[in-house]
Structures are given as structure tokens and as C-alpha cells.
C-alpha positions in Angstrom: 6.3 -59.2 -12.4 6.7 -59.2 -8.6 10.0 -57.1 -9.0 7.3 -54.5 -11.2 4.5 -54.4 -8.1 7.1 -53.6 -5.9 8.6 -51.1 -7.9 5.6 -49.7 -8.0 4.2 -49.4 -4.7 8.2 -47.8 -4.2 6.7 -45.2 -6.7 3.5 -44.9 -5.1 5.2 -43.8 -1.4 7.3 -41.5 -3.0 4.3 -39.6 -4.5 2.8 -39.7 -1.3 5.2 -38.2 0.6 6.4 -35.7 -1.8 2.5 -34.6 -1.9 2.3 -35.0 2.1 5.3 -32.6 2.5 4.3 -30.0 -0.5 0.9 -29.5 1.4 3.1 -28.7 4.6 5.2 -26.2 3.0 2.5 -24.4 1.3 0.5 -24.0 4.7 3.7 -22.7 6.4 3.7 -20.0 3.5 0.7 -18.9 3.9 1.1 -18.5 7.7 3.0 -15.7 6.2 1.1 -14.5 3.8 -1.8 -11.8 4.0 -4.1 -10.3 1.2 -6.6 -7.3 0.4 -9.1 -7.0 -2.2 -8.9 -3.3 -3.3 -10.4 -1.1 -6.1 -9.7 2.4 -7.5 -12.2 4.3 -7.3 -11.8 7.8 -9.1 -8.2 7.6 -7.9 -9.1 6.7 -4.4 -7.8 3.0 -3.3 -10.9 1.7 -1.4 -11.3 -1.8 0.7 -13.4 -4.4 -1.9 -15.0 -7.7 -0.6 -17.9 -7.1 -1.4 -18.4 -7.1 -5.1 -19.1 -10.4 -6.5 -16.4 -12.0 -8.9 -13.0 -12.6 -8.7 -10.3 -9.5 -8.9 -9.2 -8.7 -12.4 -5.7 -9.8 -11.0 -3.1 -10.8 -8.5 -0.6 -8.7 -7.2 2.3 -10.2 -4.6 4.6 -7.7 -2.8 7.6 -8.7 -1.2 10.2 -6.4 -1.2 10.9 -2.8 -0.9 11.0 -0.9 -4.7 8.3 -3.0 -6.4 5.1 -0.8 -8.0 1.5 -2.4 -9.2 -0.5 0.1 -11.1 -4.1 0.3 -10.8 -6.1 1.9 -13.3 -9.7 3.9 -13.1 -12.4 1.4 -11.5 -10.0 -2.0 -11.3 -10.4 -4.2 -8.4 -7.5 -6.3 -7.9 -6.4 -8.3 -5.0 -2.9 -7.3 -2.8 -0.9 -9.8 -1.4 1.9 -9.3 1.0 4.2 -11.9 1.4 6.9 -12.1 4.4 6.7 -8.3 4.8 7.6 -6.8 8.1 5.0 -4.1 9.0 7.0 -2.2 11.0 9.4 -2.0 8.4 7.6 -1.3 5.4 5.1 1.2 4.4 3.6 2.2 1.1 4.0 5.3 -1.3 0.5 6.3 -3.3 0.7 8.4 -6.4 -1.8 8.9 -8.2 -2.3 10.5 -12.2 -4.9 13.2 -12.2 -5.3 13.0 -16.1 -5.6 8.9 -15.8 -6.9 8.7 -12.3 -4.3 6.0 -12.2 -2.9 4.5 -8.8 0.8 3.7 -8.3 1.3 1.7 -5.2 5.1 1.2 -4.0 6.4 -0.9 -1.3 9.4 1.4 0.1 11.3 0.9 3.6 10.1 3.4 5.7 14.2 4.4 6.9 16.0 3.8 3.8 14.3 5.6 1.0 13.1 9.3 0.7 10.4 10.7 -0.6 11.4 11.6 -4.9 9.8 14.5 -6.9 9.6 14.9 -10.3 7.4 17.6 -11.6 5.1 20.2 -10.9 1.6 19.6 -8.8 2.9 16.2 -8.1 1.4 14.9 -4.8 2.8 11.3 -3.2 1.2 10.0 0.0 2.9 7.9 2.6 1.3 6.3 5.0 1.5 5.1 8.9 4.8 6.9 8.9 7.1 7.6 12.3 9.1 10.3 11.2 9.1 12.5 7.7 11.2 11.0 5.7 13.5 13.4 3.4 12.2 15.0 0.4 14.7 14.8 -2.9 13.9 17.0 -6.2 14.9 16.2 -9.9 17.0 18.8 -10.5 15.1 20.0 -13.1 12.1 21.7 -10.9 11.8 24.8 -11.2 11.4 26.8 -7.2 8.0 25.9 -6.2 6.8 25.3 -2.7 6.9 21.8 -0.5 3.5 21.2 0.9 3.5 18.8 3.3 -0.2 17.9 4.3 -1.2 15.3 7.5 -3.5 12.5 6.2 -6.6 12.0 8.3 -8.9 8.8 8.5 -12.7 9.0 9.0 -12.5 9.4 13.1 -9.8 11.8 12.5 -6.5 9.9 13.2 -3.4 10.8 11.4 -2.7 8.0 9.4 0.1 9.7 6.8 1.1 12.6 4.9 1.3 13.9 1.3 3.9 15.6 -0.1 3.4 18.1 -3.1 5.6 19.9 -5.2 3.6 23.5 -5.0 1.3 25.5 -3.3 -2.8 25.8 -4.0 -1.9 29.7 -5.5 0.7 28.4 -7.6 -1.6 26.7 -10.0 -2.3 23.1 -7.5 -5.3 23.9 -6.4 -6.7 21.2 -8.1 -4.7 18.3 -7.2 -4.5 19.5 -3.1 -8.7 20.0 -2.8 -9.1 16.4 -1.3 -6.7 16.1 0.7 -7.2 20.1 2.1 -10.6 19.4 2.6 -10.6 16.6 4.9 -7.7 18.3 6.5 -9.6 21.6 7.5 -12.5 19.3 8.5 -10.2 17.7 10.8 -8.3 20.2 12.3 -11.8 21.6 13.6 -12.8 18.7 15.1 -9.6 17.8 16.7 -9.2 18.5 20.2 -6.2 16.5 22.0 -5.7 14.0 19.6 -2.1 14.8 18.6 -1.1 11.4 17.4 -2.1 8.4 14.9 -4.0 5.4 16.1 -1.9 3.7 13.7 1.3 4.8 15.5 0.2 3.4 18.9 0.2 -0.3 17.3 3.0 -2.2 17.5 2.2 -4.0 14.5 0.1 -2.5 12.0 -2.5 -4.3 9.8 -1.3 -4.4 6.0 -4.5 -2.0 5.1 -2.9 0.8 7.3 0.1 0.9 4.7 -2.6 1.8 2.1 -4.4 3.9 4.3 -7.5 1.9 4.8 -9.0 0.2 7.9 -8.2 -2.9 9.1 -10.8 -5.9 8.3 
């Protein structure tokens, strides 16, 4: 019996410290760790804390190439996990037909910008330099558009690429974006770079294009 008790309490430390150490390890994780609560709206990806309810799912990034597609009016939540900012930016596609969102993790010096068809637009965002542009090589000619993204104080905070021009039938897909450019452009005086590009570090909502928290 005695031999049992102490067997036992044996057990009983070990549990304790494997909990005790577990508890450590997560919190060091999570030091690490950051997260957004997003929502497509109409193919727009907006900031979404306030909405009551939990997100209709969980999305971790942590390493360049992986994609999480939104659809129409989902509100999931974003976590990035050991991604370094100044690294890493995101690509945003997003289906016209489906107003689907496609969000891809890509490193900003390693990976060009890929276009597959006609009227296709892809944003990047808080980028350094333009990164190259690569065509199937099925395309037939069009135009590369390359448009400057602008926030709501007018900052550049990216740019979208689009395989053809407003008068070859893309009028549709650039009207957003060309809008809040020519809005812009007239209300810019000597702001010639991003806010975003200033930071050292940016917040994980510039990779998405939204502001920080």
C-alpha cells in the first residue's frame, strides 16, 4: 500500500510539471503570434471586431505560398504565426463573378507577381519595390496596368496589377481602384511616399491593406 501512495504522488508531480511547463510553452507561442478578425464585404476585406459572435473560422499563416479563401460576407479570424513583417507581404485577388477573396502569404523578394487571364487584377500590398510581372503563356497581348493603392488619408499603401486596360473591355474590374486613385492624385500634394514604408515594422493589417488596431 505504502509503495502505491508513493507511486502515486510520483504520478501526481509528473502531471504537474508536465502541465506547469505546457502552460509555459504555449505563452511563449503566443508571444509570437498575432491575429485579425476580417470580413468580405462585396469583395472588399474589411477590419471586424465589432460584430458579435465568433468568426465562422480560423485561419493560421505561417509561411510564404499558403492561400485562405474568403467568400461573399464571411468573417473569419487571421492569424499570423512567427511571420517576419518585413519579409512578408500579402497578394489579394479577388473573383468578380463570386466576389470571392484569395489571400496569399508571398515573400516580398522571392516571388513575382503571376497572371493568368484577361481583366485579372492582383493587389500587393506595403510593397518596397515592384516586384516582376510573369504571364501564362497563353495571354493573348493586352496591356499591364499597374495602379498605386491609396488608403483613406491618401498614403500609398500597394499596388494592383491588371492584365488589360479600361478600353480593352476592364473597365469593370479597374472602377474601384481608378476611382480612389483619381481622388487621390487630386488631393495629393508632396506626399510621394507610403506611411507604411516609413515603419520599420509594419502591423500585420498593413499586409491586407487595412489600418492598424
Amino acid at each position: 500500500m505504502e509503495k502505491l501512495i508513493k507511486y502515486f504522488i510520483i504520478l501526481l508531480f509528473q502531471l504537474l510539471f508536465y502541465i506547469l511547463t505546457s502552460c509555459r510553452t504555449t505563452y511563449s507561442e503566443q508571444e509570437e503570434t498575432t491575429s485579425s478578425i476580417v470580413k468580405n464585404n462585396n469583395g472588399n476585406l474589411v477590419l471586424n471586431t465589432a460584430e458579435p459572435g465568433y468568426p465562422t473560422k480560423k485561419f493560421v499563416f505561417y509561411e510564404a505560398g499558403q492561400t485562405c479563401t474568403l467568400r461573399n460576407g464571411e468573417r473569419i479570424e487571421l492569424v499570423f504565426e512567427n511571420i517576419d513583417f518585413n519579409m512578408y507581404t500579402f497578394e489579394i485577388e479577388t473573383d468578380l463573378a463570386t466576389q470571392e477573396l484569395t489571400l496569399k502569404l508571398v515573400n516580398i523578394e522571392e516571388t513575382r507577381v503571376f497572371l493568368s487571364s484577361k481583366c485579372q487584377t492582383i493587389k500587393r500590398m506595403v510593397v518596397g519595390k515592384l516586384p516582376k510581372i510573369e504571364l501564362a503563356s497563353n495571354l493573348n497581348p493586352e496591356q499591364i496596368v499597374i495602379t498605386p493603392l491609396f488608403d483613406d488619408t491618401c498614403n500609398v499603401i500597394g499596388y494592383e496589377f491588371r492584365y488589360g486596360s479600361e478600353e480593352s473591355g476592364c473597365k469593370a474590374f479597374a472602377k474601384q481602384t481608378l476611382q480612389k486613385f483619381n481622388d487621390c492624385t487630386k488631393k495629393r500634394t508632396n506626399k510621394t511616399s507610403s506611411s507604411t514604408q516609413k515603419k520599420k515594422v509594419p502591423c500585420p493589417n498593413e499586409l491586407l491593406g487595412l489600418p492598424c488596431k
